[in-house]
PyMOL CGO cylinders between C-alpha atoms (Angstrom):
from pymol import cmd
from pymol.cgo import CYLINDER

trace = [
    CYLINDER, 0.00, 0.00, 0.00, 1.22, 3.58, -0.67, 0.3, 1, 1, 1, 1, 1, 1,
    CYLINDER, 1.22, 3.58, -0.67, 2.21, 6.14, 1.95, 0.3, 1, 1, 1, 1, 1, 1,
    CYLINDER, 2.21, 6.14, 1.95, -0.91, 8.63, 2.64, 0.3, 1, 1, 1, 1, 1, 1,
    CYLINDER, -0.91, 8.63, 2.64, 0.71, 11.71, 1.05, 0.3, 1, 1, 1, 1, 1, 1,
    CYLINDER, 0.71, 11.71, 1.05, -0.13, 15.26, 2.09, 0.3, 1, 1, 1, 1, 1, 1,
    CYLINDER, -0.13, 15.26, 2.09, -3.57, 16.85, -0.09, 0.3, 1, 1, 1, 1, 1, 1,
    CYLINDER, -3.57, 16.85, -0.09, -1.35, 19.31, -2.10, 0.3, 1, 1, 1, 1, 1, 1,
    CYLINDER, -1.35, 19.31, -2.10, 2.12, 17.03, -2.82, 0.3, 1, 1, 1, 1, 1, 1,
    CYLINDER, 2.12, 17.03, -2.82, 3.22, 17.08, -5.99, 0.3, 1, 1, 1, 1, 1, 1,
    CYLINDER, 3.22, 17.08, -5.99, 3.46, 13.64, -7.30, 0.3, 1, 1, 1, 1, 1, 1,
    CYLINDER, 3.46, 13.64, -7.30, 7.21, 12.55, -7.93, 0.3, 1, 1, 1, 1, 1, 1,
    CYLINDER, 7.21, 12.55, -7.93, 6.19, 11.36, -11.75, 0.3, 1, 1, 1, 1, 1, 1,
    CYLINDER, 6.19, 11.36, -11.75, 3.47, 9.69, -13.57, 0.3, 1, 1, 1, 1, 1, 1,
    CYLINDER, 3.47, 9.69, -13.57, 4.07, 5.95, -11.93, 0.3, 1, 1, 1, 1, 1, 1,
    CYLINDER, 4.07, 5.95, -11.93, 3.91, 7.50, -8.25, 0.3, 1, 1, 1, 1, 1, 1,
    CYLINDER, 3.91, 7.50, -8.25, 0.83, 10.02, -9.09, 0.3, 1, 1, 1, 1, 1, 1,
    CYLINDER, 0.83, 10.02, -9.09, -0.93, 6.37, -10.21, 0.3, 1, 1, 1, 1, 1, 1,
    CYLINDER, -0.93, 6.37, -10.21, 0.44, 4.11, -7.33, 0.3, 1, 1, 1, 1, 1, 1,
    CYLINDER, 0.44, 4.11, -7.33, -0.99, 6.74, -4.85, 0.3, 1, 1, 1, 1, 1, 1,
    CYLINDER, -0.99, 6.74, -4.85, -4.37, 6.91, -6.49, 0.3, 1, 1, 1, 1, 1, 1,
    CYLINDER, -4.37, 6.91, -6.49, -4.89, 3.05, -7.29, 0.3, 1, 1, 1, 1, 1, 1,
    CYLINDER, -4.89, 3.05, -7.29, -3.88, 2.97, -2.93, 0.3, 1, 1, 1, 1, 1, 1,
    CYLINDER, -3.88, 2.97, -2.93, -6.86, 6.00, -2.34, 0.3, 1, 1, 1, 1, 1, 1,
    CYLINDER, -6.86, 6.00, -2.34, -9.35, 4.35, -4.77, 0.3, 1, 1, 1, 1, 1, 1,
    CYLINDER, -9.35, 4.35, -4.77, -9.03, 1.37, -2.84, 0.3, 1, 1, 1, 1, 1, 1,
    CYLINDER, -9.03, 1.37, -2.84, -9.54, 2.35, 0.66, 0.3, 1, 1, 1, 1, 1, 1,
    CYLINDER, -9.54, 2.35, 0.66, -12.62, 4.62, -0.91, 0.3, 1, 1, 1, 1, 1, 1,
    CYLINDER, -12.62, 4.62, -0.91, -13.76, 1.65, -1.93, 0.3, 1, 1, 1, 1, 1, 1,
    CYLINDER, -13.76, 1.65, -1.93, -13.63, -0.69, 0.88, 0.3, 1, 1, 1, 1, 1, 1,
    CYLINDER, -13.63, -0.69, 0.88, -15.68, 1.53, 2.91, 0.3, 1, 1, 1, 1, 1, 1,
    CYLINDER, -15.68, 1.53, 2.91, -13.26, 1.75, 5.54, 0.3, 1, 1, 1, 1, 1, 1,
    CYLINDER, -13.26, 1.75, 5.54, -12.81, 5.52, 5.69, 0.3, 1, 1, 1, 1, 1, 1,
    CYLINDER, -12.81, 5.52, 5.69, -14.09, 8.20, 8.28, 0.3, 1, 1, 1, 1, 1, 1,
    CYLINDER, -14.09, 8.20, 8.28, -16.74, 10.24, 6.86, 0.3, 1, 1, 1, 1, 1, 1,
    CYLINDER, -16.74, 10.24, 6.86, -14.51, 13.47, 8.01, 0.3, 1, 1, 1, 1, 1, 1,
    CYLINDER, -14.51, 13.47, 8.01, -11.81, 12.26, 5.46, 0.3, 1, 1, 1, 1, 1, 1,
    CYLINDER, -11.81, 12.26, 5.46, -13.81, 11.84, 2.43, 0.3, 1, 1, 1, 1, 1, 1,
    CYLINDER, -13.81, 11.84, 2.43, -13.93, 14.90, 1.06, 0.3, 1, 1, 1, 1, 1, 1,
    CYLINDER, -13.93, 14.90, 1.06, -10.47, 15.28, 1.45, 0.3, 1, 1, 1, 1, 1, 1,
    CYLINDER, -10.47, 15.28, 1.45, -9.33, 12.15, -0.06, 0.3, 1, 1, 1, 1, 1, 1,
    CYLINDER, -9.33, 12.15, -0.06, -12.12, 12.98, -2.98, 0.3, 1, 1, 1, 1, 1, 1,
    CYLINDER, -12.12, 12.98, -2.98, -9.91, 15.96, -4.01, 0.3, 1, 1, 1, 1, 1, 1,
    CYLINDER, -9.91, 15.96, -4.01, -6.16, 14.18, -3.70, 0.3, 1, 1, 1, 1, 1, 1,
    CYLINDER, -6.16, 14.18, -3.70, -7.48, 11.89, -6.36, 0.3, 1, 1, 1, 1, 1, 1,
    CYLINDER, -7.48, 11.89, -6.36, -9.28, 15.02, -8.42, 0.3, 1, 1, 1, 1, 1, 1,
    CYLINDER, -9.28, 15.02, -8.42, -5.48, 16.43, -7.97, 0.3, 1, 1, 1, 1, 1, 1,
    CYLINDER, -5.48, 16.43, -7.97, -3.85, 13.06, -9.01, 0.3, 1, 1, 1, 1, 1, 1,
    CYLINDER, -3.85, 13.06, -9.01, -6.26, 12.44, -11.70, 0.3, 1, 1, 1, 1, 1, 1,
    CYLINDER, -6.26, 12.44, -11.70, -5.26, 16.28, -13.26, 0.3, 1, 1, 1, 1, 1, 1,
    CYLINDER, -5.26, 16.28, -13.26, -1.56, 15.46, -12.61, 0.3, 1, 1, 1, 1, 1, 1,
    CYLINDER, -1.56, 15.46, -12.61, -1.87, 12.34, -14.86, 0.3, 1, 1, 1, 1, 1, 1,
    CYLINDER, -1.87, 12.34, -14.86, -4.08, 13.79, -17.58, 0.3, 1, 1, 1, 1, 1, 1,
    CYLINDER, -4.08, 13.79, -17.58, -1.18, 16.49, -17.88, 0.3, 1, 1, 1, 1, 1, 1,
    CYLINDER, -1.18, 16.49, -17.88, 1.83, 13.80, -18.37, 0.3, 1, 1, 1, 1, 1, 1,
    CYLINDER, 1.83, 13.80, -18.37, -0.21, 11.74, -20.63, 0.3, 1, 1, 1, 1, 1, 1,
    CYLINDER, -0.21, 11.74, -20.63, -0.72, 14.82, -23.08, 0.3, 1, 1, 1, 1, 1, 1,
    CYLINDER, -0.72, 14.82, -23.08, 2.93, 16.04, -22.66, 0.3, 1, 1, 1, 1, 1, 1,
    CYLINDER, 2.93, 16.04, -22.66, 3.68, 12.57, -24.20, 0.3, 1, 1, 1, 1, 1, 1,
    CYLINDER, 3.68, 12.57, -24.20, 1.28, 12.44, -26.76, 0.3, 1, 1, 1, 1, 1, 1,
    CYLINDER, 1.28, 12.44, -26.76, 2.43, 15.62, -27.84, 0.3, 1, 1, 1, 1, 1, 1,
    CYLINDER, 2.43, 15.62, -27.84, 5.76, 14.36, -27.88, 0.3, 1, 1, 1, 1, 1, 1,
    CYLINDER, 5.76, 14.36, -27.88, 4.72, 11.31, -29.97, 0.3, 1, 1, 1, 1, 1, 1,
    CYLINDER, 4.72, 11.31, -29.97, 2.92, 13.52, -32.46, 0.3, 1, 1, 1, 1, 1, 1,
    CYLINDER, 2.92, 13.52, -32.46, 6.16, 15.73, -33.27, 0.3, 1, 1, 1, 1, 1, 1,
    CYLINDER, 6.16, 15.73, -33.27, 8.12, 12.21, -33.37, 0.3, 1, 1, 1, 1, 1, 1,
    CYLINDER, 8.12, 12.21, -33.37, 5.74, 11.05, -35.67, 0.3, 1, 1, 1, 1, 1, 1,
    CYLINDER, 5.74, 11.05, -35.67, 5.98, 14.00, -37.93, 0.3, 1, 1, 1, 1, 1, 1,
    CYLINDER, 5.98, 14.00, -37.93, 10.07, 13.54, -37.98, 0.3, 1, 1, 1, 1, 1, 1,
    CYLINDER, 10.07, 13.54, -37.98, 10.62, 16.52, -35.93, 0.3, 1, 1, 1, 1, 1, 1,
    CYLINDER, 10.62, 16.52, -35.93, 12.46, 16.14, -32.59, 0.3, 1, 1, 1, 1, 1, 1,
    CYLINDER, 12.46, 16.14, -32.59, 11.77, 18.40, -29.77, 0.3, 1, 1, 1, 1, 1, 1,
    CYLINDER, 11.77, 18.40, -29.77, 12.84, 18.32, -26.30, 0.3, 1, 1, 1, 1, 1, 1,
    CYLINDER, 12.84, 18.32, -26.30, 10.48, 16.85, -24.16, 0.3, 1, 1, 1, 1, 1, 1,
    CYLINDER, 10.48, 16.85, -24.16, 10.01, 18.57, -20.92, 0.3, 1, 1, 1, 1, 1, 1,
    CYLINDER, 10.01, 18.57, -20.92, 8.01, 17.15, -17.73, 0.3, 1, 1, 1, 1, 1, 1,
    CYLINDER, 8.01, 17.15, -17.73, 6.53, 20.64, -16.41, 0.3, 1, 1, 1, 1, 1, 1,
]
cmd.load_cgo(trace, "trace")
């Protein structure tokens, strides 16, 4: 299980941002979870779901220029 990581962390990269969420989604899930926390919890994974959608596009975009023979640095921010 992943480490409970403060609400406004920034996720180390893609596989931690994903680790962390699959470990929230499951204690959401399994009912476990004080009432008091679920709001909070609800918006870590809003904020790791964002954090995701961001590095998938910055790759994508990076695939597109690769597929049209141009190379481009690829930055993470």
């Amino acid at each position: 299980m992943a480490p409970v990581v403060r609400a406004n962390a920034k996720p180390a990269n893609f596989e931690v941002a994903l680790d962390e969420m699959e470990s929230l989604l499951d204690r959401l899930e399994s009912g476990a979870m004080p009432l008091e926390q679920l709001l909070t919890q609800y918006q870590r994974g809003a904020e790791l779901l964002k954090f995701c959608r961001e590095r998938l596009q910055a790759v994508e975009a990076q695939i597109k220029v690769l597929d049209q023979g141009v190379q481009k640095t690829w930055t993470s921010d």
